[in-house]
C-alpha positions as CSV (number, residue, x, y, z in Angstrom):
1,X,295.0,-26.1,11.0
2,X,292.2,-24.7,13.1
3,X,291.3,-21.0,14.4
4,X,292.7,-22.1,17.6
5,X,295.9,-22.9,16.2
6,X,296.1,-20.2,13.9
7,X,295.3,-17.8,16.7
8,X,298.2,-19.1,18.6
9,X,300.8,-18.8,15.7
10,X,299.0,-14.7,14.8
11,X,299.5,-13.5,18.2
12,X,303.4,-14.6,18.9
13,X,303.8,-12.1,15.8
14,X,300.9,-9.6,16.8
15,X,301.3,-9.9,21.2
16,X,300.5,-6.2,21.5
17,X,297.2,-6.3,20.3
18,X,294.2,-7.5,20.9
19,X,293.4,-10.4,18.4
20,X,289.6,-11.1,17.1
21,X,288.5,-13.6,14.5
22,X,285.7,-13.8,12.1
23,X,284.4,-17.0,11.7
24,X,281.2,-17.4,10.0
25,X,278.9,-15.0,11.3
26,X,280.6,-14.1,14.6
27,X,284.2,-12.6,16.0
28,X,285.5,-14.6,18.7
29,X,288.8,-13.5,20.6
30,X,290.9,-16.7,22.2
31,X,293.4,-16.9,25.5
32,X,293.9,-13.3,27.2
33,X,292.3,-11.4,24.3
34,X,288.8,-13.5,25.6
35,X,289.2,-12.2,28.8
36,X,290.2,-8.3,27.6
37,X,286.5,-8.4,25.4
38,X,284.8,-10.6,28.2
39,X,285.7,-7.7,30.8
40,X,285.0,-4.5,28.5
41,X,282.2,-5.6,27.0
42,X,280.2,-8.4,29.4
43,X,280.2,-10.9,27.0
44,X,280.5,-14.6,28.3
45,X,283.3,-16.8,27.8
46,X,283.6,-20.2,27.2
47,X,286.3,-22.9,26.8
48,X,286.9,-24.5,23.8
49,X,287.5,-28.6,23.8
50,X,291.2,-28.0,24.6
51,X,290.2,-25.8,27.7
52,X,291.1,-22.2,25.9
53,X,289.5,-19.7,27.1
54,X,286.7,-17.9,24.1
55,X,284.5,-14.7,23.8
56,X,282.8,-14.1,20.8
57,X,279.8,-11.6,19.5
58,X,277.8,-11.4,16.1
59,X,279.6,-9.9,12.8
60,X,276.8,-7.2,13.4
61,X,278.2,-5.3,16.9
62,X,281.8,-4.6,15.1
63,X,281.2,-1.5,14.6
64,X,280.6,-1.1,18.3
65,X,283.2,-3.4,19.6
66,X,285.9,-1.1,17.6
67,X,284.1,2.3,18.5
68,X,284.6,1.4,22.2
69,X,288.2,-0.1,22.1
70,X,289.5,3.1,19.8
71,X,287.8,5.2,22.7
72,X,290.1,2.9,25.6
73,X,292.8,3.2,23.3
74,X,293.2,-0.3,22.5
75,X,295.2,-1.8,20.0
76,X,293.2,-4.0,17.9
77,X,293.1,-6.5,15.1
78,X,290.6,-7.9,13.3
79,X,291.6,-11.3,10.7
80,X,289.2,-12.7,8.2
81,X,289.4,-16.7,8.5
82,X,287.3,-16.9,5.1
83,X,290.2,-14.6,3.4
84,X,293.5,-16.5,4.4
85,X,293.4,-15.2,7.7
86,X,294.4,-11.4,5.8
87,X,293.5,-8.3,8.3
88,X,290.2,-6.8,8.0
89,X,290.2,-4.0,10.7
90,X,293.3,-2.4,12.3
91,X,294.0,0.2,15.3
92,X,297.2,1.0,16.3
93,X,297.7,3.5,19.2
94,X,301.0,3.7,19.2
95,X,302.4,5.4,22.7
96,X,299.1,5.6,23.7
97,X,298.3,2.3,23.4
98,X,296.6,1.0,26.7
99,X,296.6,-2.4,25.7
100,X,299.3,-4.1,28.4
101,X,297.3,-2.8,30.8
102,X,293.9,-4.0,29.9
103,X,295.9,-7.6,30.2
104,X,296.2,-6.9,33.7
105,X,292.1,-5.2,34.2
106,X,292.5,-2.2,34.5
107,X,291.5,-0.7,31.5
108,X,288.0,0.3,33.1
109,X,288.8,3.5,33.2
């Protein structure tokens, strides 16, 4: 099964957060979570073969990429692919969790 389709099965149990994948020696986010990382960070996006929408960034700008969704309050998740899809990074806002709103674009702010 590909990270495609794993992504797909993670985030009916995980739909509150924003999903990102390390694959190799990049994070790439799929479907709506793309477009939340595309529009906070300016990164491009791209569509996979099966016309899924992709944003990804170098292993190297996590710190950074967490720093700055913690600060929007942004629920996150990051899985390792290389480590049976386990989670590597976690942020969980609870009630303050801006998250269904960034899914909409307005988490700017």
């Amino acid at each position: 099964m590909g990270v495609v389709n794993m992504a797909k099965d993670i985030k009916k149990v995980h739909p509150e957060y924003v999903m990102m994948y390390k694959v190799g020696n990049f994070v790439q986010a799929f479907g709506k979570d793309a477009y939340v990382i595309s529009y906070v960070f300016g990164y491009a996006l791209r569509a996979t073969k099966d016309n899924i929408q992709t944003c990804g960034f170098p292993k190297n700008a996590i710190p950074k990429v967490m720093s700055k969704l913690e600060q929007k309050k942004i629920n996150f998740i990051i899985v390792y692919t290389r480590n049976n899809y386990e989670v590597d990074e976690e942020n969980d806002n609870k009630n303050l969790s801006s998250t269904k709103k960034c899914y909409f674009f307005s988490c700017i702010t």
